[in-house]
DOBARO-373273 format. One record per atom (N, C-alpha, C): x, y, z; residue in one letter. Coordinates in steps of 0.2 Angstrom, whole numbers. Example, Ala and Ser with C-alpha at 12.3 -4.5 7.8 and 13.67 -1.06 7.14 Angstrom:
BEGIN
{{66 -28 39} "a"}
{{62 -22 39} "a"}
{{66 -16 39} "a"}
{{64 -11 35} "s"}
{{68 -5 36} "s"}
{{64 0 39} "s"}
END
This chain:
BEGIN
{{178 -161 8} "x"}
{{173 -157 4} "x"}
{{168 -154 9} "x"}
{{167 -147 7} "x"}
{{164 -142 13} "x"}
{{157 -146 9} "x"}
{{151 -145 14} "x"}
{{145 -145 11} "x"}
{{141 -137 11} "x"}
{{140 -137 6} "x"}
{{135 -130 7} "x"}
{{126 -131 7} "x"}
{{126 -128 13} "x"}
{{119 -130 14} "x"}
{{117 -126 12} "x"}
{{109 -127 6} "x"}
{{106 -121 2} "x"}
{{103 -114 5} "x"}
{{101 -114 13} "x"}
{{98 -108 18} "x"}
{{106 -103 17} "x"}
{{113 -106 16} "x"}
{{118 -100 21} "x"}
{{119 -98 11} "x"}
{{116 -102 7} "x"}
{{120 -101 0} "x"}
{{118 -95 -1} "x"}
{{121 -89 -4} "x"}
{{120 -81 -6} "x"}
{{114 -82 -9} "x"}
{{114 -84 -12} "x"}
{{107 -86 -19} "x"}
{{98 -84 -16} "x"}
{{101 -90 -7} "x"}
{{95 -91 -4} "x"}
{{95 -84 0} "x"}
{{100 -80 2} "x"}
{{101 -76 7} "x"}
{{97 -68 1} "x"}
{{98 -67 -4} "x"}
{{95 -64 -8} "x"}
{{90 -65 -7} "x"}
{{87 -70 -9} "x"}
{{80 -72 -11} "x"}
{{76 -70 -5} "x"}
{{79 -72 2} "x"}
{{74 -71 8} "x"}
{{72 -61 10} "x"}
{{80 -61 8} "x"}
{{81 -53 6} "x"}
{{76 -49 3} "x"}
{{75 -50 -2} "x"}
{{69 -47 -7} "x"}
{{64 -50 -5} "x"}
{{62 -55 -2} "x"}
{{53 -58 0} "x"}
{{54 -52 7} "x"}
{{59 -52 12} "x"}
{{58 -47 16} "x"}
{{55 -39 13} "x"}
{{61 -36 9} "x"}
{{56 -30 8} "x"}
{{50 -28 3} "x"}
{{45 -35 0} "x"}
{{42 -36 -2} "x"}
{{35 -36 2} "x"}
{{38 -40 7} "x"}
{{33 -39 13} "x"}
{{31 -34 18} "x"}
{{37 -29 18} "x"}
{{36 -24 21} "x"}
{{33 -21 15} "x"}
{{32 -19 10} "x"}
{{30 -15 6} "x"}
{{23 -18 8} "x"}
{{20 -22 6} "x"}
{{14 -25 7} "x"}
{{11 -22 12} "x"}
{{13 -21 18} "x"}
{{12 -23 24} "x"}
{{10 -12 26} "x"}
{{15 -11 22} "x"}
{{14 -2 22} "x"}
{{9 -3 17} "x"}
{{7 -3 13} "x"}
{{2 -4 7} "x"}
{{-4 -6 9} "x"}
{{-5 -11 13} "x"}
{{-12 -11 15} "x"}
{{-13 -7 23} "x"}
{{-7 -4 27} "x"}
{{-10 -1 32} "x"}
{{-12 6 28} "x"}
{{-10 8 24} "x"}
{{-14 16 21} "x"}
{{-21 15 18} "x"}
{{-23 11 15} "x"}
{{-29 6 14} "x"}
{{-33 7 17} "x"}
{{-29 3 24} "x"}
{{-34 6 30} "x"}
{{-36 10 32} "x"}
{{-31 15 32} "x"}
{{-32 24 36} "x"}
{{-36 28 30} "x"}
{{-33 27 23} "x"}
{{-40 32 18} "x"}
{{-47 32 20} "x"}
{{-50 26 21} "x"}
{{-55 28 22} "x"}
{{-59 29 30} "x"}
{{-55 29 35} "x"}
{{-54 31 41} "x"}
{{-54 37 42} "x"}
{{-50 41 39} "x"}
{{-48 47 38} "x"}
{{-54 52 37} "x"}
{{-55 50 29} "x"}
{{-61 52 26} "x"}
{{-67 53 31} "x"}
{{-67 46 36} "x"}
{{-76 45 36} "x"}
{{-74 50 45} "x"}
{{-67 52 45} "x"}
{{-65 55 55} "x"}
{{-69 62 51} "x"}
{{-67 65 45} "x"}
{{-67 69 42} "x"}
{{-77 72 41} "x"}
{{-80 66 41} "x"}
{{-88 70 40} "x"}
{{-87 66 33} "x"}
{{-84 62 28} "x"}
{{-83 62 22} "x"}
{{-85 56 20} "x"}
{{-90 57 16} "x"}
{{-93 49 16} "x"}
{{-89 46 8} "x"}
{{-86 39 9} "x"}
{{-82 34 7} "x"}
{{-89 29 2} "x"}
{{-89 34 -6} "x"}
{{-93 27 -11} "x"}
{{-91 23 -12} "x"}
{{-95 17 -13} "x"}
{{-92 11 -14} "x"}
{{-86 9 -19} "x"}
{{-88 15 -25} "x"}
{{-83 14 -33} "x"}
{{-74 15 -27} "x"}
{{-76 22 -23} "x"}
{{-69 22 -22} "x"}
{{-67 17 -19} "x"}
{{-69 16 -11} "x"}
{{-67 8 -7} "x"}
{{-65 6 -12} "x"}
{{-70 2 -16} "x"}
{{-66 -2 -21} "x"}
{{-57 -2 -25} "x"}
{{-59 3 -28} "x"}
{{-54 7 -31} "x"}
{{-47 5 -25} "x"}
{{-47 8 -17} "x"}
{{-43 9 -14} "x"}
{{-42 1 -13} "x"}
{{-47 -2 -13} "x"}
{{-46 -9 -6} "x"}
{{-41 -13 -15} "x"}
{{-41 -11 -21} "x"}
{{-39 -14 -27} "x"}
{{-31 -11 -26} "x"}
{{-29 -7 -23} "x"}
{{-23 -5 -25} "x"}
{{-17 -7 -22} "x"}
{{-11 -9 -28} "x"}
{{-6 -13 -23} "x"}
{{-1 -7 -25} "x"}
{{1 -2 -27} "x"}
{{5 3 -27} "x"}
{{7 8 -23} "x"}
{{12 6 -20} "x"}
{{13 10 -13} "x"}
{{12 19 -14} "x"}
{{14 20 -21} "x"}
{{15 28 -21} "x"}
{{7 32 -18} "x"}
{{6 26 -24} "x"}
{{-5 28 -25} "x"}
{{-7 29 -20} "x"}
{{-6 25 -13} "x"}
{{-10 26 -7} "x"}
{{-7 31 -3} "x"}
{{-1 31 -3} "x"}
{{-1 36 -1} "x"}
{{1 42 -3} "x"}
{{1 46 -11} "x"}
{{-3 51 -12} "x"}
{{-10 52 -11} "x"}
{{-16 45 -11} "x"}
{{-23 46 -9} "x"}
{{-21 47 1} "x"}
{{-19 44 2} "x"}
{{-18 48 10} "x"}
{{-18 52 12} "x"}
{{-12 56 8} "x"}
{{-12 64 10} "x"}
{{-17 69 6} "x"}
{{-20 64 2} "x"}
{{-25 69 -1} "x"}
{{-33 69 2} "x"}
{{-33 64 8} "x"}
{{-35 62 12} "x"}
{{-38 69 16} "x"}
{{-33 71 19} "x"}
{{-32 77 23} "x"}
{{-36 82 22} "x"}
{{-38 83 16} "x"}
{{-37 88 13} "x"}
{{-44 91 9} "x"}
{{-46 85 5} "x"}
{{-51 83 1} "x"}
{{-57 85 3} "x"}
{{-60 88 -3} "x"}
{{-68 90 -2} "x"}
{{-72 84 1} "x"}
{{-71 79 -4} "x"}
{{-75 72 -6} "x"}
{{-70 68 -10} "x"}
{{-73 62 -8} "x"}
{{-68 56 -7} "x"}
{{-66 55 -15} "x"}
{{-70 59 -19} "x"}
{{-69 60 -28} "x"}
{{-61 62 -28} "x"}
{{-60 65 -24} "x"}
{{-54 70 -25} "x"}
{{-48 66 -25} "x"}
{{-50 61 -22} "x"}
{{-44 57 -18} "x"}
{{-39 53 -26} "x"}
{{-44 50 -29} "x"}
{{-41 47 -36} "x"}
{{-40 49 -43} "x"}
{{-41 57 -43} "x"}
{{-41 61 -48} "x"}
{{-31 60 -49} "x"}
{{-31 59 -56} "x"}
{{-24 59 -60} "x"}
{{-18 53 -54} "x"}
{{-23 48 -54} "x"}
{{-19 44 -50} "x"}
{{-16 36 -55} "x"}
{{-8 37 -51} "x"}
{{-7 31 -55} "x"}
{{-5 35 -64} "x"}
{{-4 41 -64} "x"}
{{-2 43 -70} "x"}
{{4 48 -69} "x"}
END
């Protein structure tokens, strides 16, 4: 009788699988975080507290980084969350 240890079981190989790209997402999702309001402030663009918040609340990879690229570009840090997340 073979033993199956629960780490080589597919079950567990999934699981670590998905906590992997899970983490990566996380890990891209808070370095954009970071750079929005870096950007902004390289920019001359001062970062109000509602937005900070706003960004430092977000866990949606898409979100940040369309505020990123909207980053670039923006009058004022208002701009940055107009029709986001919709």
């Amino acid at each position: 009788m073979a033993i199956q240890y629960f780490w080589r079981h597919p079950l567990a190989e999934q699981v670590r699988e998905e906590g992997r790209r899970e983490g990566l997402e996380q890990r891209r999702v808070e370095g954009w975080k970071e750079m929005i309001p870096r950007i902004l402030e390289w920019r001359g663009i001062q970062v109000p507290d509602a937005v900070q918040e706003r960004v430092e609340a977000c866990t949606d990879l898409d979100d940040v980084e369309l505020w990123a690229r909207r980053a670039l570009h923006a009058k004022d840090a208002d701009e940055l969350l107009l029709f986001a997340g919709e």
